[in-house]
BALOBA-1460 file (C-alpha; in Angstrom, 3 decimals):
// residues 226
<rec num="1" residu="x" x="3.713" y="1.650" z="-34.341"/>
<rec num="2" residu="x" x="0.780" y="3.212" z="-36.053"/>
<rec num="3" residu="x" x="-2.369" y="3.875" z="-34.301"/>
<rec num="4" residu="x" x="-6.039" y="3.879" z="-35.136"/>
<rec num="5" residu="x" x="-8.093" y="5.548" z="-32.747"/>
<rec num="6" residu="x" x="-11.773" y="5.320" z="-32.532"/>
<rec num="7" residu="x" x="-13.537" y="8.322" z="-31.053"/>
<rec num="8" residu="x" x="-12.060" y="11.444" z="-29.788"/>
<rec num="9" residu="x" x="-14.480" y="11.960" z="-26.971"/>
<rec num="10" residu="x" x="-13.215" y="13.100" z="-23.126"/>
<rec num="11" residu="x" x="-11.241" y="9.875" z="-23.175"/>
<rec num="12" residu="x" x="-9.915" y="9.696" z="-26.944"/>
<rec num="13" residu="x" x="-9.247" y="13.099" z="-26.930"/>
<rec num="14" residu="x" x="-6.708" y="12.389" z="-24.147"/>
<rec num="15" residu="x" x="-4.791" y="9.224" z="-26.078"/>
<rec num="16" residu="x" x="-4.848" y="11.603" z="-29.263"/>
<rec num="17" residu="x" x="-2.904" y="14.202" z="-27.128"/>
<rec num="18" residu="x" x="-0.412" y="12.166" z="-26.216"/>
<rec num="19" residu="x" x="-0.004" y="10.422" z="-29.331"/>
<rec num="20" residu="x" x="0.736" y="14.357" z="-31.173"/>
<rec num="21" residu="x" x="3.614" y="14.756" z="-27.511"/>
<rec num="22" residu="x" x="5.116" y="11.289" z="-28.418"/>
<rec num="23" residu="x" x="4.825" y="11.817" z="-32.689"/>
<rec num="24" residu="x" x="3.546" y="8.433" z="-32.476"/>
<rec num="25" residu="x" x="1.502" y="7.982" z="-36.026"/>
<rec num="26" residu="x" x="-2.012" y="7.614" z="-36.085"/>
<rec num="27" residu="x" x="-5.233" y="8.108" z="-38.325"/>
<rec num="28" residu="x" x="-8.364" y="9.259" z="-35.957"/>
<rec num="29" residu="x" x="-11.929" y="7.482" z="-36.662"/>
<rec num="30" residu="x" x="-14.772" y="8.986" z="-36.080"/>
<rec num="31" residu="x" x="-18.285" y="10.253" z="-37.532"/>
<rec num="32" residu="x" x="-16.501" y="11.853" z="-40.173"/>
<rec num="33" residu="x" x="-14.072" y="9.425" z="-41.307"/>
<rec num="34" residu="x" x="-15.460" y="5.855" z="-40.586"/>
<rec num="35" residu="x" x="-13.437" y="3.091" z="-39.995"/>
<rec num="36" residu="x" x="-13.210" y="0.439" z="-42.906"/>
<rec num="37" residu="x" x="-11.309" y="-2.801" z="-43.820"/>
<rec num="38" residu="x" x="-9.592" y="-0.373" z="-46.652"/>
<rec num="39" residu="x" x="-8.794" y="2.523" z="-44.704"/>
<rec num="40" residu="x" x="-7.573" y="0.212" z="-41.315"/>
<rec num="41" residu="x" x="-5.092" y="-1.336" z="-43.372"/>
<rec num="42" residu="x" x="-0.952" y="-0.344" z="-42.807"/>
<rec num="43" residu="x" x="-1.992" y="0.125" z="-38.555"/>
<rec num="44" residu="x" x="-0.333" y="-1.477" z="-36.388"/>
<rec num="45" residu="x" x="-3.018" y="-1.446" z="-33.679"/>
<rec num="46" residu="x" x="-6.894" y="-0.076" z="-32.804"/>
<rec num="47" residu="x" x="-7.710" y="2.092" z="-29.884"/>
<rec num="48" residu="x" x="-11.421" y="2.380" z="-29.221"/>
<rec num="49" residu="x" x="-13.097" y="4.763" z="-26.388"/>
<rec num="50" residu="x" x="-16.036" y="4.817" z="-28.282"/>
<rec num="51" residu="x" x="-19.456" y="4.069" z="-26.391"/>
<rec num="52" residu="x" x="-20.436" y="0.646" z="-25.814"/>
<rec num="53" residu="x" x="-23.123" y="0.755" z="-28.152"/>
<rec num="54" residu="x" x="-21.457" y="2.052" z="-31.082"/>
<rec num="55" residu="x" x="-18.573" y="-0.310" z="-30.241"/>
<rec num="56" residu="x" x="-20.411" y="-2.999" z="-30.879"/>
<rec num="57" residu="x" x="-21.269" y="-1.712" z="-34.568"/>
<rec num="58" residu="x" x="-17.810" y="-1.940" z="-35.350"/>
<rec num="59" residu="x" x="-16.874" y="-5.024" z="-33.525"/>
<rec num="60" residu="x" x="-17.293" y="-7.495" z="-36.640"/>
<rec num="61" residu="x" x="-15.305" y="-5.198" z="-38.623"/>
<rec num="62" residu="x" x="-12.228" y="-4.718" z="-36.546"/>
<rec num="63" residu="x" x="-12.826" y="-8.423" z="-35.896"/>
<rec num="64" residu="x" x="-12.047" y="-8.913" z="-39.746"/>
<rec num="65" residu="x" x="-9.317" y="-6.621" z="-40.070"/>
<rec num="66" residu="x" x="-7.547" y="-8.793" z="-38.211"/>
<rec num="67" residu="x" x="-5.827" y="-5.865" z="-36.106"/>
<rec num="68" residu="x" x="-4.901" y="-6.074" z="-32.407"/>
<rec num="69" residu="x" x="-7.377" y="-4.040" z="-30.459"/>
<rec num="70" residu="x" x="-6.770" y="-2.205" z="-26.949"/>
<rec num="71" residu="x" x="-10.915" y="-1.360" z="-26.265"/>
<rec num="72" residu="x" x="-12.240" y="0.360" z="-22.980"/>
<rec num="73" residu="x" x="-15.754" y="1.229" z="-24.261"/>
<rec num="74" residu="x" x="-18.031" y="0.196" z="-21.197"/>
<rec num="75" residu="x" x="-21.614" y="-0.533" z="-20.621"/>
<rec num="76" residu="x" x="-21.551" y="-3.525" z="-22.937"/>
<rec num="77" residu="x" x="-21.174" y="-7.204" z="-22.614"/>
<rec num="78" residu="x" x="-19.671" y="-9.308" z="-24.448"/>
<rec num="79" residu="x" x="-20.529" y="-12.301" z="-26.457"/>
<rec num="80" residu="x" x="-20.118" y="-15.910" z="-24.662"/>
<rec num="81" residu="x" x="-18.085" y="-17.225" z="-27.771"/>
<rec num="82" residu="x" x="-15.885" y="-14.027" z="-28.373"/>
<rec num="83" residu="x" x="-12.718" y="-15.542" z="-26.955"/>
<rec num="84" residu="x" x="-12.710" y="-18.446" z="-28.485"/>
<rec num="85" residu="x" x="-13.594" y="-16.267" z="-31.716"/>
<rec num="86" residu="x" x="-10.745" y="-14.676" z="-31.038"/>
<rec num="87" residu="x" x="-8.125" y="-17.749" z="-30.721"/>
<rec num="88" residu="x" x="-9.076" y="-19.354" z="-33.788"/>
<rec num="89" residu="x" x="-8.473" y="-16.384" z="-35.847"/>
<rec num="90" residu="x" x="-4.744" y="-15.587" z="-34.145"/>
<rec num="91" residu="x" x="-6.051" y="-12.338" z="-32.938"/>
<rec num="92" residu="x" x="-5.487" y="-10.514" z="-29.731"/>
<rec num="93" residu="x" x="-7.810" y="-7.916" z="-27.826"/>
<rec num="94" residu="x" x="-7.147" y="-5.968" z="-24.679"/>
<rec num="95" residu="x" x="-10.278" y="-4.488" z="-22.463"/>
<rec num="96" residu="x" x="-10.986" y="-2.949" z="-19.539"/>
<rec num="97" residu="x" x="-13.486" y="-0.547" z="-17.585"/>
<rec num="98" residu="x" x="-10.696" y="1.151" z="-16.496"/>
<rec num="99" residu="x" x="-7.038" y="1.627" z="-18.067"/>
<rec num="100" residu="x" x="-5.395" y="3.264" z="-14.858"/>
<rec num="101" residu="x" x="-2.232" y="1.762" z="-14.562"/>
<rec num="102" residu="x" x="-2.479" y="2.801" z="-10.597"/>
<rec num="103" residu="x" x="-5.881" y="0.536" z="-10.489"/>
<rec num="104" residu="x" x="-3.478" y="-2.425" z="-10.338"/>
<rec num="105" residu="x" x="-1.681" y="-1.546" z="-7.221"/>
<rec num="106" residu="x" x="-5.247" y="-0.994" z="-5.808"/>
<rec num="107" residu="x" x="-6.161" y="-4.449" z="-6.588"/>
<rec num="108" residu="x" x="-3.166" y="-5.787" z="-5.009"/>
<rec num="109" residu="x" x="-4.323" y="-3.700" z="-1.934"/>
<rec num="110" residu="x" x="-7.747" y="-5.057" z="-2.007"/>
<rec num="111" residu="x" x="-6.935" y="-8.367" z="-2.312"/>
<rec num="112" residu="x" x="-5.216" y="-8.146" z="1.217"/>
<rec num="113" residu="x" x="-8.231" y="-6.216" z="2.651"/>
<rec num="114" residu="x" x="-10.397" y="-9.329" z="1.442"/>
<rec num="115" residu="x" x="-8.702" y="-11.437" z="3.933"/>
<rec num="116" residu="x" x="-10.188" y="-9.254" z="7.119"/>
<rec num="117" residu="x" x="-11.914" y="-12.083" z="7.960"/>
<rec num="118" residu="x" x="-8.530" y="-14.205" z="8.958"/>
<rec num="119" residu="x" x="-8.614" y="-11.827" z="11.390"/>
<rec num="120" residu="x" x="-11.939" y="-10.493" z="12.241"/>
<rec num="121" residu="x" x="-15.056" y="-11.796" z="13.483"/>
<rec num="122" residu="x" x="-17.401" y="-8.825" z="13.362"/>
<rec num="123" residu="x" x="-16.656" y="-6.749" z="9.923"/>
<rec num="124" residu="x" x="-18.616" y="-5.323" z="6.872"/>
<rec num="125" residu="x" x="-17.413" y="-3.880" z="3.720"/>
<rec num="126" residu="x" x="-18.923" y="-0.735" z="1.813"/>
<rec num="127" residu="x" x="-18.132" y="1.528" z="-0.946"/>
<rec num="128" residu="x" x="-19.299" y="4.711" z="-2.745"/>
<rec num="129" residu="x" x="-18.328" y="6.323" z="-6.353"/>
<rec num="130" residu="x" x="-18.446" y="9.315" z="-7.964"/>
<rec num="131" residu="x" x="-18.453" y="10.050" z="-11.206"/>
<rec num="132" residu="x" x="-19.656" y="12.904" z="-14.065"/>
<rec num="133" residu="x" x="-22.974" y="13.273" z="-14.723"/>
<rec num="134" residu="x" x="-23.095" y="11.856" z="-18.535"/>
<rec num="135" residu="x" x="-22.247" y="8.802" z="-17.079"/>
<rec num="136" residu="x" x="-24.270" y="6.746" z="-17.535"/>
<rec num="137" residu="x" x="-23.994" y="2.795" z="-16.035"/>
<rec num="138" residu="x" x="-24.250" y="3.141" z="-11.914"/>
<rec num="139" residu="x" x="-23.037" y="1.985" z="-10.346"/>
<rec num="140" residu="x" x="-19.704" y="1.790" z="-12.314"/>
<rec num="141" residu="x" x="-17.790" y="-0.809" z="-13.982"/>
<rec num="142" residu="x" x="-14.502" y="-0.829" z="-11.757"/>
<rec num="143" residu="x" x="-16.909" y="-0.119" z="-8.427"/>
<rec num="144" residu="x" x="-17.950" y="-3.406" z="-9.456"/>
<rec num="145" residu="x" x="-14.350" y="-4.895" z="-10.063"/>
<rec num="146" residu="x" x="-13.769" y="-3.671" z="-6.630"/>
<rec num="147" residu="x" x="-16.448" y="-5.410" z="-5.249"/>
<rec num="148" residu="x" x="-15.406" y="-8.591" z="-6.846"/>
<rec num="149" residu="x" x="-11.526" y="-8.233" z="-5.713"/>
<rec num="150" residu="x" x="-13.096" y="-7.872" z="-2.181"/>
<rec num="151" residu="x" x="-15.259" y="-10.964" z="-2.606"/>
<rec num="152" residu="x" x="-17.379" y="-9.681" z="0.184"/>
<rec num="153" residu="x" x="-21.452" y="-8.577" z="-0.339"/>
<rec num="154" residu="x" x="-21.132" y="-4.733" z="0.230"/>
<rec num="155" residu="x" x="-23.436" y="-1.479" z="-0.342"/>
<rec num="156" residu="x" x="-22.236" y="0.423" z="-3.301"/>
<rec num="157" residu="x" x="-23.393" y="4.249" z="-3.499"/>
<rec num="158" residu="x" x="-23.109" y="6.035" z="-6.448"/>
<rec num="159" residu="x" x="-23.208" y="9.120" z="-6.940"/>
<rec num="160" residu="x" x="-23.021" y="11.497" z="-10.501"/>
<rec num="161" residu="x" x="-21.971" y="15.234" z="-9.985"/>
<rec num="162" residu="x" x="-20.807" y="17.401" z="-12.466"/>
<rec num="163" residu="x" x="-17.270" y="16.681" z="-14.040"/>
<rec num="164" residu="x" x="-15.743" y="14.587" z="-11.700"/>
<rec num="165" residu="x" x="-13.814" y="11.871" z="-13.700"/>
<rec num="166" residu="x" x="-13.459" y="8.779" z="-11.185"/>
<rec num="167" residu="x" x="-13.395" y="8.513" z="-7.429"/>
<rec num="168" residu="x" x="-13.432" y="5.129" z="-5.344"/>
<rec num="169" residu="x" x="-13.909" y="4.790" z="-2.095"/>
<rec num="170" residu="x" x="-13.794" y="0.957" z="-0.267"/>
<rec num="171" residu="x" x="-14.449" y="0.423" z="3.675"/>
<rec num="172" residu="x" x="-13.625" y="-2.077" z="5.950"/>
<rec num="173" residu="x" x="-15.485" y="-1.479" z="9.109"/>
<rec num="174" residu="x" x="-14.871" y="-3.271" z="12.058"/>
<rec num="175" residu="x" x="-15.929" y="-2.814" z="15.992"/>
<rec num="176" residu="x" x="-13.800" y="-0.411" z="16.751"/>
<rec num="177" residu="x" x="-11.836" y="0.375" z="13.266"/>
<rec num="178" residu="x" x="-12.495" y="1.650" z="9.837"/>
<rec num="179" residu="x" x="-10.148" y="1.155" z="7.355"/>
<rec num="180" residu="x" x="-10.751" y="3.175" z="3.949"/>
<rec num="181" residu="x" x="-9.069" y="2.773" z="0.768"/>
<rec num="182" residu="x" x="-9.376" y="5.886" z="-2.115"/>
<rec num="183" residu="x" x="-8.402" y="6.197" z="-5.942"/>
<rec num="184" residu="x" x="-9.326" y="9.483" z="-7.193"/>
<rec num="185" residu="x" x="-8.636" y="9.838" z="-10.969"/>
<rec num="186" residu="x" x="-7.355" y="13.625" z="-11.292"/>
<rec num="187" residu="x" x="-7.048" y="13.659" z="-15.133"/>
<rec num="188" residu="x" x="-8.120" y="11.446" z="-17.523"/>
<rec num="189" residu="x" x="-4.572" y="11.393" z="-19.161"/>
<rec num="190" residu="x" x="-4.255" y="8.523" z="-16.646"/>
<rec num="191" residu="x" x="-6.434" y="6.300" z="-19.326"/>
<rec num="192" residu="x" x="-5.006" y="7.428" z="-22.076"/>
<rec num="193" residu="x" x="-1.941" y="6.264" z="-20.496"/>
<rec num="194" residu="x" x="-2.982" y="2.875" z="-19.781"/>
<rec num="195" residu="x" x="-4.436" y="2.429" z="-23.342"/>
<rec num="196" residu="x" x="-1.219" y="3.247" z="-24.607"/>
<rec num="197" residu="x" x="0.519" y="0.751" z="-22.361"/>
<rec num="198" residu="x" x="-1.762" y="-1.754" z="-23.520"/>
<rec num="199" residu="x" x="-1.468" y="-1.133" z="-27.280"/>
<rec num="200" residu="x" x="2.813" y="-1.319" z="-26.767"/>
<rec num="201" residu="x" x="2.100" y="-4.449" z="-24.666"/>
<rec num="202" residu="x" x="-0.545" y="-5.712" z="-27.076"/>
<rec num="203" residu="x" x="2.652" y="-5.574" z="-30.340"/>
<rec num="204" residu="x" x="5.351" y="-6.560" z="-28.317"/>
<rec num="205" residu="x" x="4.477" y="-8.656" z="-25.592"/>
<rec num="206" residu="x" x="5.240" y="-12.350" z="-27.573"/>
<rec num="207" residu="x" x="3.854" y="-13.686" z="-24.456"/>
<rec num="208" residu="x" x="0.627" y="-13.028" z="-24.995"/>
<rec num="209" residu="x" x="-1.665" y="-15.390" z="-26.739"/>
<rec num="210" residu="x" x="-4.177" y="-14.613" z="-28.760"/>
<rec num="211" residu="x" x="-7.744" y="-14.120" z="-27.107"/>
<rec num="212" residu="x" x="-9.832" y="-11.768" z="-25.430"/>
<rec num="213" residu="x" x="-7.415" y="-10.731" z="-22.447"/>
<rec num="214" residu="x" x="-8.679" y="-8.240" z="-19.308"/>
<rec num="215" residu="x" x="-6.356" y="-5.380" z="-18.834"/>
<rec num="216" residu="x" x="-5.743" y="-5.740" z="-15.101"/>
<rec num="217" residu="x" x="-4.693" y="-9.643" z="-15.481"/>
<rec num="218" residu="x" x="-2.168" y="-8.423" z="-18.132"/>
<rec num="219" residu="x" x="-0.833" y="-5.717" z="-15.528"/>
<rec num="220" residu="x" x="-0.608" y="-8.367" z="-12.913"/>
<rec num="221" residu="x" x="1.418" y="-10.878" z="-15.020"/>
<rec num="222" residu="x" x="3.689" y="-7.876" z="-14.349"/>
<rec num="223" residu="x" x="3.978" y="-8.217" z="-10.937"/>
<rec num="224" residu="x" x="4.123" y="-11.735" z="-10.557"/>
<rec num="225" residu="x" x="7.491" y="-11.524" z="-12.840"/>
<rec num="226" residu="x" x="9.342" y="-9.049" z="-9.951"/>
């Protein structure tokens, strides 16, 4: 497996660490070596952390190099047709606002929390984040992920203080109960780690069908097979 990764940032700069610990080859992209559809060829698959913005600059090239692509640049949408896009041309992505492979046991916890109301008559949900001050969409992509595995209408705070890479905190309140569920990212190795599970899942997985696939439904195909 050889790797081309797209940015070296807080994020990048993780995967490309543990890319040198595993000797796992790779060619790093960034302002001073540009990717092209000459210098992508002979690897095997495309890591991006870059911003959303400049993500999208390169989108119609990586789209034409016809490499896989394991992407979790955020604040960006993306286009309606893009899967379908995808299909037709036999090529397969992987995204996510979050590659934390622990986020998927979260979900599954969530998902049981969203059924309070089996059992509850009186009960709200709320939730606050934290994350470092550069970033920048608020309130964050997997606050909102969260808020969507609840299924509920909740207040989200959000808060940016200096460094802090990721915490999440959901509530169930009830009349006389809280219930509080926390994720706090403690290094951001844990997304490099996820990216890298991705891109190995991305080559081998013959499972997986071309498209535009979500990293936390590929995770869960996991658990539905124990």
């Amino acid at each position: 497996m050889k790797i081309a990764l797209l940015g070296k940032g807080k994020t990048g700069g993780k995967v490309l660490e543990l890319l040198l610990e595993a000797k796992i080859p790779h060619t790093v992209f960034d302002s001073t070596n540009t990717p092209t559809i000459e210098n992508l060829r002979g690897h095997d698959v495309v890591i991006s952390f870059l911003s959303g913005e400049v993500f999208k600059h390169y989108m119609d090239l990586l789209v034409a190099s016809k490499i896989p692509v394991v992407t979790g640049s955020t604040g960006m949408s993306w286009p309606s047709d893009f899967d379908i896009d995808l299909k037709n041309k036999n090529i397969k992505w992987i995204y996510a606002t979050n590659f934390s492979l622990g986020m998927n046991i979260v979900q599954q916890m969530i998902k049981i929390m969203s059924q309070a109301g089996k059992i509850f008559s009186d009960y709200k949900f709320s939730m606050m984040e934290i994350h470092h001050t550069k970033k920048l969409d608020s309130p964050s992509g997997t606050a909102l992920s969260w808020k969507n595995w609840a299924g509920h209408e909740m207040t989200i705070t959000s808060d940016r203080i200096g460094d802090v890479i990721g915490i999440h905190e959901l509530t169930l309140t009830t009349n006389n109960e809280r219930i509080t569920l926390k994720h706090e990212a403690l290094d951001r190795k844990i997304f490099a780690e996820g990216a890298l599970f991705a891109a190995k899942k991305i080559l081998n997985d013959k499972t997986l069908d071309p498209g535009l696939h979500l990293f936390q439904d590929v995770v869960q195909a996991e658990f539905s097979q124990t």
